[in-house]
C-alpha positions as CSV (number, residue, x, y, z in Angstrom):
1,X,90.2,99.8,107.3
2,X,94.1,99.9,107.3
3,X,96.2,96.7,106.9
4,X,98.8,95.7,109.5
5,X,102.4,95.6,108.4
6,X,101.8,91.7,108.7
7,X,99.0,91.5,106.6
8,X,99.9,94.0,104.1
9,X,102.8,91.5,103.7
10,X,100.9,88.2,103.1
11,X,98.6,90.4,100.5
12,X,102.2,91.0,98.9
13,X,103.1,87.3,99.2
14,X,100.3,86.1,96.1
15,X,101.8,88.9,94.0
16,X,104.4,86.4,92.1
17,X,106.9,87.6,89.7
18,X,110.2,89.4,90.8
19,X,110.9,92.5,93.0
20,X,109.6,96.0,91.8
21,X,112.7,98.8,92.4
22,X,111.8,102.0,94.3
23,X,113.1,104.9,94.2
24,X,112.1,107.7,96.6
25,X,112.0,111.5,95.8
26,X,112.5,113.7,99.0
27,X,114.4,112.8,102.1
28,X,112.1,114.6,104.3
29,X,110.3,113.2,107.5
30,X,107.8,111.0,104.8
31,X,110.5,109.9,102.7
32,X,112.5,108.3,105.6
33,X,108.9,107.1,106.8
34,X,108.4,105.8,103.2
35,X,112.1,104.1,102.7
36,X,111.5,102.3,106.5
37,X,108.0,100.9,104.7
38,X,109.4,99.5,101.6
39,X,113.1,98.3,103.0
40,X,111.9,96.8,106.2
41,X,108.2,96.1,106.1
42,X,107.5,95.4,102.1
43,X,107.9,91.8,100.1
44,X,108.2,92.2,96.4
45,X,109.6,95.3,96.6
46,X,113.2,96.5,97.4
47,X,114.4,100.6,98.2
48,X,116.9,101.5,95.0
49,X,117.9,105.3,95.7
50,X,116.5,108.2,97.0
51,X,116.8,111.7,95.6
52,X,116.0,115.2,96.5
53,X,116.9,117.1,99.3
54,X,119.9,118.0,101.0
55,X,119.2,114.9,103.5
56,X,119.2,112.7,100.8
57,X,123.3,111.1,101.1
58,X,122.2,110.5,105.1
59,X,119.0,108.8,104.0
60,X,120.7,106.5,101.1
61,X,123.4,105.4,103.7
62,X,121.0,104.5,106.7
63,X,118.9,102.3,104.2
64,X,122.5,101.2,102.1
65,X,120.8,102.3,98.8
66,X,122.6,104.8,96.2
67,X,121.8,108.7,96.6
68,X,121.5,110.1,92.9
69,X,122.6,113.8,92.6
70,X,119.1,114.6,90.9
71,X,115.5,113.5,90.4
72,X,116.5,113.1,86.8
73,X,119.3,111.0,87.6
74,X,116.8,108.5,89.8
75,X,114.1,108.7,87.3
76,X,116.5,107.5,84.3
77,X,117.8,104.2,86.3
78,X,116.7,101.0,84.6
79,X,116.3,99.0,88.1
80,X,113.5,101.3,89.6
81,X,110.2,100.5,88.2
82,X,108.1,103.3,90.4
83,X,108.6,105.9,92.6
84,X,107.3,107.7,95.6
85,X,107.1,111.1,95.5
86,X,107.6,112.5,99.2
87,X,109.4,116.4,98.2
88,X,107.1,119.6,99.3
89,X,103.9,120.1,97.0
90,X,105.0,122.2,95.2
91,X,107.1,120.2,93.4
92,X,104.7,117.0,93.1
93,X,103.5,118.3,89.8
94,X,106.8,118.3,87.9
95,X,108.2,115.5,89.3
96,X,105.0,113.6,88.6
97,X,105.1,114.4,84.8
98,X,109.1,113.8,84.5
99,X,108.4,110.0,85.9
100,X,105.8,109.5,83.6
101,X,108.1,110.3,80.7
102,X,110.0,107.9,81.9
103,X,107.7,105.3,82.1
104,X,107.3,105.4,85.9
105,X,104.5,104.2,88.4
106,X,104.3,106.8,90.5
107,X,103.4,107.1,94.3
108,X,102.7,111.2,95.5
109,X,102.4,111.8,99.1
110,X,99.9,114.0,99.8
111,X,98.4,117.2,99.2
112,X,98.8,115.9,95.6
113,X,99.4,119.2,94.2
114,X,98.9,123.0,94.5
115,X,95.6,122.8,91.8
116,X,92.9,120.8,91.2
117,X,94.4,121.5,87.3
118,X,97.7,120.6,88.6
119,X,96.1,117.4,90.0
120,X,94.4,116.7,86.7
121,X,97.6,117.2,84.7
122,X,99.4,114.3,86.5
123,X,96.7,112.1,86.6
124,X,96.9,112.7,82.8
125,X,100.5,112.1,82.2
126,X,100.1,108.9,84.0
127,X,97.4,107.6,82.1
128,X,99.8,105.5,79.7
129,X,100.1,101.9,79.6
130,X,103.5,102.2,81.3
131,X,102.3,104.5,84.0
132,X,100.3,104.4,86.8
133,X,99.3,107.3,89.7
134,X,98.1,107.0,92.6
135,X,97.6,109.7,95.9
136,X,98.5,108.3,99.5
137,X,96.1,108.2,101.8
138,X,98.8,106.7,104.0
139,X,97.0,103.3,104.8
140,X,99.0,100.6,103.3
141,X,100.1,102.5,100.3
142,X,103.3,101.4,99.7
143,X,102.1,97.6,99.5
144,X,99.1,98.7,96.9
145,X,102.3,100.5,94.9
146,X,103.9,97.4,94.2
147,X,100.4,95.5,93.8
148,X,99.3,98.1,90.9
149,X,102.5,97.8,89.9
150,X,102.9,94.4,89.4
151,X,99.5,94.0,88.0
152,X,100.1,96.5,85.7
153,X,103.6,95.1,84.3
154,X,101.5,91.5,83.9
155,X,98.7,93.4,81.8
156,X,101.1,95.2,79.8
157,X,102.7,91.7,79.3
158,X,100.2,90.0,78.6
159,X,98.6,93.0,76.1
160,X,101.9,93.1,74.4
161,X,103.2,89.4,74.7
C-alpha cells in the first residue's frame, strides 16, 4: 500500500535528529521526478546537488542546489549523507560501489542493474556499517531513504558512541 505525500510526511516527522543531504545522480525524467520528492514533498531531508548527465546544470538551477561536474565530485561532498541513483542501468553498478566507498546510503532506481551478479555486488559493497542499499519500487521511497538513513546514523552512534 503506497503512502500519500502527506502521510509519508508525518512518518518523516517522528524521525528526530537533523536533515539528511541528497544528492542525486542522473538528471533524467526520474531524477527531476526524484529531486521534486525530496525538495518539495520530504521533511528531514533536503536536495544538495545533482550530477550526471548533460541536463544536470538545468536540473541544479530549477531546484537552486549546486550541479557538480562529476559523480565523484557529488559523492566526495561532506553535506550529502545518501544518494539516489537515477542514471541508465548500466551505470547503477559503478556508481553504486563508488558511493559506498564513500560511505554513502544509496537509493538505485530501478532495474537495479544489468546482472543478478551485478545486483549481488552492490548489495555487497553496501553492506558496511556506513552503507545502506536499497532498490526503488517507487512507492514512498524517497521518505524510507531518509528513515533508513537516519536509523542507521543513530545505530552507528549509538554502536560507536
Amino acid at each position: 500500500m503506497r503512502s500519500t505525500p502527506a502521510e509519508a510526511g508525518a512518518k518523516l516527522s517522528a524521525v528526530s535528529g537533523p536533515e539528511i543531504g541528497i544528492g542525486i545522480i542522473g538528471s533524467g525524467y526520474m531524477g527531476r521526478t526524484y529531486a521534486e520528492c525530496v525538495a518539495r514533498y520530504n521533511n528531514g531531508a533536503r536536495l544538495i546537488a545533482v550530477a550526471g548527465g548533460s541536463r544536470a546544470p538545468g536540473l541544479a538551477a530549477d531546484y537552486r542546489v549546486d550541479a557538480e561536474p562529476s559523480v565523484e565530485a557529488l559523492l566526495e561532498r561532506a553535506d550529502i549523507q545518501a544518494v539516489i541513483v537515477t542514471s541508465p542501468q548500466s551505470a547503477h553498478c559503478q556508481q553504486t560501489l563508488v558511493a559506498a566507498k564513500h560511505g554513502k546510503h544509496v537509493l538505485v532506481e530501478k532495474p537495479m542493474a544489468t546482472s543478478t551478479g551485478e545486483c549481488r555486488e552492490m548489495i555487497h559493497s553496501c553492506q558496511r556499517p556506513a552503507s545502506h542499499c536499497q532498490s526503488s519500487n517507487r512507492g514512498d521511497t524517497a521518505a524510507r531513504l531518509v528513515v533508513c538513513t537516519k536509523a542507521s546514523s543513530a545505530a552507528t552512534s549509538a554502536r560507536y558512541g
